[in-house]
N, C-alpha and C positions, 0 to 999 in steps of 0.2 A: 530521476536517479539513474544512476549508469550501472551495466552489470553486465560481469562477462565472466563466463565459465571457463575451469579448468578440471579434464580430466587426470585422475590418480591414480597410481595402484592400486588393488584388493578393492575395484569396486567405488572407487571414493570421489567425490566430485566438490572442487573448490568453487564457491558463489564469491565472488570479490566485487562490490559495490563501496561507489561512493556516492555521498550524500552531501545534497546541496546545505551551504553555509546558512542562510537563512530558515532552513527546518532544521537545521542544530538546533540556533540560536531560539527559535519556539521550544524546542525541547526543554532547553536550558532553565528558558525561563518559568517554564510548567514545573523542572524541577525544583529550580529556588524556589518558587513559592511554596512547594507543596514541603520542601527541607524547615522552608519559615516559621509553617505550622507546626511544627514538633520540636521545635527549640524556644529558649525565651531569650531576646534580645533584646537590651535594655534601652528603654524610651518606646516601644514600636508592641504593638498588642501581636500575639499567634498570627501569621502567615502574614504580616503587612507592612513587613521591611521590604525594602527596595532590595534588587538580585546583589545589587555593588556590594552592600553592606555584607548580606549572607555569603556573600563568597569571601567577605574577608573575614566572617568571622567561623565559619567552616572552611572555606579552603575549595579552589575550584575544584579539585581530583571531587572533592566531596560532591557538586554538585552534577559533572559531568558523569561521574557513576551513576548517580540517581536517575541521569536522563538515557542514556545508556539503558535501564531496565528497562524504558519502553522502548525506546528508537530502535534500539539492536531487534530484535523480536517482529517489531512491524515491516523494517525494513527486507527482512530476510523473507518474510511472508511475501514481500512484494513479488523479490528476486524470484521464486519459487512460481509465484503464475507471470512472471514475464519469460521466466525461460524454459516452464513447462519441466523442470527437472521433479521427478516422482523421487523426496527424501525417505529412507528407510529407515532412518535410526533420529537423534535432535542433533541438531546441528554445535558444533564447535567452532566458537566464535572467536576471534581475533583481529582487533583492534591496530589498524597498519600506524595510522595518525588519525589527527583529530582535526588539522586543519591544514589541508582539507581535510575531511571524514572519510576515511577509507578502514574499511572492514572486511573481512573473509568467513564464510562459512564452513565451513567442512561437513559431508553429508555422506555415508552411505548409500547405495542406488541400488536398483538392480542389477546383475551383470548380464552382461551381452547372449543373446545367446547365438550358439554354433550351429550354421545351417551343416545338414550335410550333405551328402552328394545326391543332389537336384538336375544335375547337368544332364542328366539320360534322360529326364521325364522333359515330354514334350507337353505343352501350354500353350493357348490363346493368348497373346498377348493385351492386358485391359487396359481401357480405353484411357489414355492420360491426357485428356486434351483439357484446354479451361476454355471458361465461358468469361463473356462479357460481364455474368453477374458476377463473380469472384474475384475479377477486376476490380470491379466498381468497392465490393465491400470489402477488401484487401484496402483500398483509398479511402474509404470510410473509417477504418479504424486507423489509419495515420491523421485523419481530420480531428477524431476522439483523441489521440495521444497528444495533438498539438491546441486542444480548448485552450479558452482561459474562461473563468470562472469572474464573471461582474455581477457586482450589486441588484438586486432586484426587490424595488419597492411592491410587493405581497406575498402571502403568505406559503409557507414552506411546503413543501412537495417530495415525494420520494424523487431519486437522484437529482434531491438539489444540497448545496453546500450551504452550511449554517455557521454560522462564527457564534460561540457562544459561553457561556461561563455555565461550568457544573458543581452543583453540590449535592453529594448524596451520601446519606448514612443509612446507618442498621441500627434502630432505636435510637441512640444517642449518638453510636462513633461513626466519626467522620472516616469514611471511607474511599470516597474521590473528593476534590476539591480542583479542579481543574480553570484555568480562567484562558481565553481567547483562542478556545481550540475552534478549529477548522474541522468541522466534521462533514464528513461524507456519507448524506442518507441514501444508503442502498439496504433494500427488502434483503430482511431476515440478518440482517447483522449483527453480531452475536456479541460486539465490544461499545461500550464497556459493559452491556448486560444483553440476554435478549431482548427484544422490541421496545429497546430504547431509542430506537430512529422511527420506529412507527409512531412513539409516542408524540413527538415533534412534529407529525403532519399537520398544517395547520399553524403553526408557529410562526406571529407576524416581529420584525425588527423590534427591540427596545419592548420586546412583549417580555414577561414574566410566568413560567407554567410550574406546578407541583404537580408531581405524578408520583405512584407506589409501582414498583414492577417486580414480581414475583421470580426468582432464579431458580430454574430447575435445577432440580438434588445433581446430575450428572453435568452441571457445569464446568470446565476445566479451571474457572479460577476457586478453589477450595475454599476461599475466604468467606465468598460469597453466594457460594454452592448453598440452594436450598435455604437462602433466606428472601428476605425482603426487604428492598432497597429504597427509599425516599428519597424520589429527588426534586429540587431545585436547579428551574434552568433558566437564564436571562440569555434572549435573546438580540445579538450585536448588531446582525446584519443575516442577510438572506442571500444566494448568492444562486445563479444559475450557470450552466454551461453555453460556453458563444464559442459555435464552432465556425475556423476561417473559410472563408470566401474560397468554392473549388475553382481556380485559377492559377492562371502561371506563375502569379505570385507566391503562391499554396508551395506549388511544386519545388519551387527553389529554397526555397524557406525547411525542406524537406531532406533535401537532397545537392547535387551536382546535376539541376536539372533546367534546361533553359522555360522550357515551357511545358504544358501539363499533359500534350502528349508525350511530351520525353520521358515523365513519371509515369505515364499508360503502358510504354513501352516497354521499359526496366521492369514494372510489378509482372507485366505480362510474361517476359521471358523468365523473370526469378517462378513465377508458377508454374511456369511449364516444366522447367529443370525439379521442381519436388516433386509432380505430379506423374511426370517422370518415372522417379526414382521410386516413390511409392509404387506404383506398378509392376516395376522390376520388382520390388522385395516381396511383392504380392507372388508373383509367379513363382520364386522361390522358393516360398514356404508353404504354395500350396502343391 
C-alpha cells in the first residue's frame, strides 16, 4: 500500500493511500457475499449467489460501500504505523477513486512545539554515530516489507498466514461470515475478536475447528462487547513468510541500487543524517 503525508493548518495531517486492485477486489467479494446473506435472490439460497448476480441486483455503489466499512478502517490503521503519525481525534475519510483506490484521511495531531531561546546554553554535543547493528536491522526490515507469503504444508503458528473461511454467531445470529480471508496470526490481535489468532495455532490445511471466545465488556466493537462468539473456521491453506535472498539482487529490487553495498551505503548515510538531527533536537530542548 502506498502512503504519503500531508501537513494542514490548525494541526491537521492528510494520510492519502492507495490500495492495490487485487485487495479491492477481496474486499469486494467478502462484501457481496456477506450483502447475499441478508437479501433473498431468487433461485440461489442466503449468501450463495455469485458477486455478478448481487451486484446486479443491488448495484455496485451497494457493494463497494459495504467493502468500504472494512477496507477504509484497516487501511488507515495501516497508514498510521507505517508513518508513525500520533492521530488525536478519528479520522475523515474521503474517497479520491476507486480505481485505482485512492483515499485520504484527515487527522488531528499534536502541534509543534516552540523551542525557545536555547542558543546561550552551552551542551555536550550526543553521540550520533550508527553502528553496524542498525544497519544491518534497518536491511532487515526492508527484507520483511519485501516477503512473500508461500504455501506451507503443516500446521499453523503465530506470524504465519492462514487463508480461511469464518463463521461465527452469538446464539443463533450470524455475526461474521467471511470466506477466503487472508489472515495474519500476530499475538494478541484484537480482530475480529480477541484470541481469535491464538485460537488457530495448530490449524492444519482443509482442517476444520469450532471454538467459543469470550469478548471482553470494554471491546470497541459494541455489537460484540461482552458476549460470546461461536466460531466456525475451515481451513484453505497455511501460508508462511519467505524472506529474499540478502544480495544484489535484494538491493536492486529495493531501490536505485547496483549492488548491496550500494544499499549499505544509502541506509548508512540516511542514518546518520536522523541520528544527526535527533541530537541536535536533543541538545535544544535540553
Amino acid at each position: 500500500m502506498k502512503v504519503q503525508t500531508e501537513e494542514l493548518p490548525n494541526s491537521e495531517v492528510a494520510l492519502s493511500f492507495e490500495i492495490e486492485d487485487s485487495r479491492l477486489q477481496r474486499a469486494m467479494d467478502v462484501a457481496a457475499h456477506r450483502l447475499a446473506g441478508r437479501v433473498n435472490i431468487a433461485g440461489f439460497r442466503r449468501g450463495k449467489a455469485p458477486r455478478a448476480l448481487v451486484e446486479r441486483v443491488l448495484g455496485r455503489e451497494a457493494i463497494t460501500e459495504e467493502a468500504l466499512d472494512d477496507l477504509l478502517p484497516e487501511a488507515y490503521r495501516e497508514a498510521l504505523g507505517e508513518t508513525g503519525v500520533v492521530a488525536l481525534t478519528e479520522p475523515q475519510f474521503d474517497v479520491e477513486s476507486v480505481s485505482p483506490f485512492k483515499a485520504k484521511a484527515t487527522v488531528v495531531v499534536p502541534p509543534p512545539v516552540e523551542l525557545g531561546d536555547y542558543r546561550s546554553i552551552q551542551h555536550d554535543q550526543p553521540d550520533g554515530s550508527v553502528s553496524g547493528a542498525q544497519v544491518d536491522e534497518s536491511i532487515q526490515l526492508m527484507r520483511e516489507r519485501n516477503a512473500n507469503w508461500v504455501p506451507a504444508e503443516r500446521p499453523a503458528s503465530m506470524d504465519d498466514m492462514v487463508v480461511v473461511n469464518v463463521l461465527g454467531k452469538v446464539k443463533e445470529e450470524v455475526v461474521i461470515d467471511e470466506v477466503d480471508v487472508d489472515y495474519l496470526m500476530i499475538p494478541q490481535r484484537t480482530v475480529p475478536v480477541p484470541g481469535f489468532a491464538e485460537a488457530l495455532v495448530g490449524l492444519e490445511p482443509d482442517e476444520e475447528r469450532a471454538f467459543d471466545l469470550a469478548v471482553p465488556e470494554d471491546y470497541d466493537n459494541q455489537k460484540l462487547a461482552g458476549k460470546t462468539v461461536s466460531f466456525l473456521v475451515r481451513a484453505k491453506e497455511v501460508r508462511v513468510k519467505e524472506l529474499p535472498e540478502l544480495d544484489d539482487y535484494f538491493a536492486s529490487t529495493v531501490g536505485d541500487y547496483s549492488t548491496l553495498a550500494d544499499l549499505r551505503s544509502h541506509v548508512y548515510s540516511h542514518l546518520s543524517e536522523q541520528s544527526q538531527a535527533r541530537a541536535q533536537e536533543q541538545v535544544e530542548q535540553e
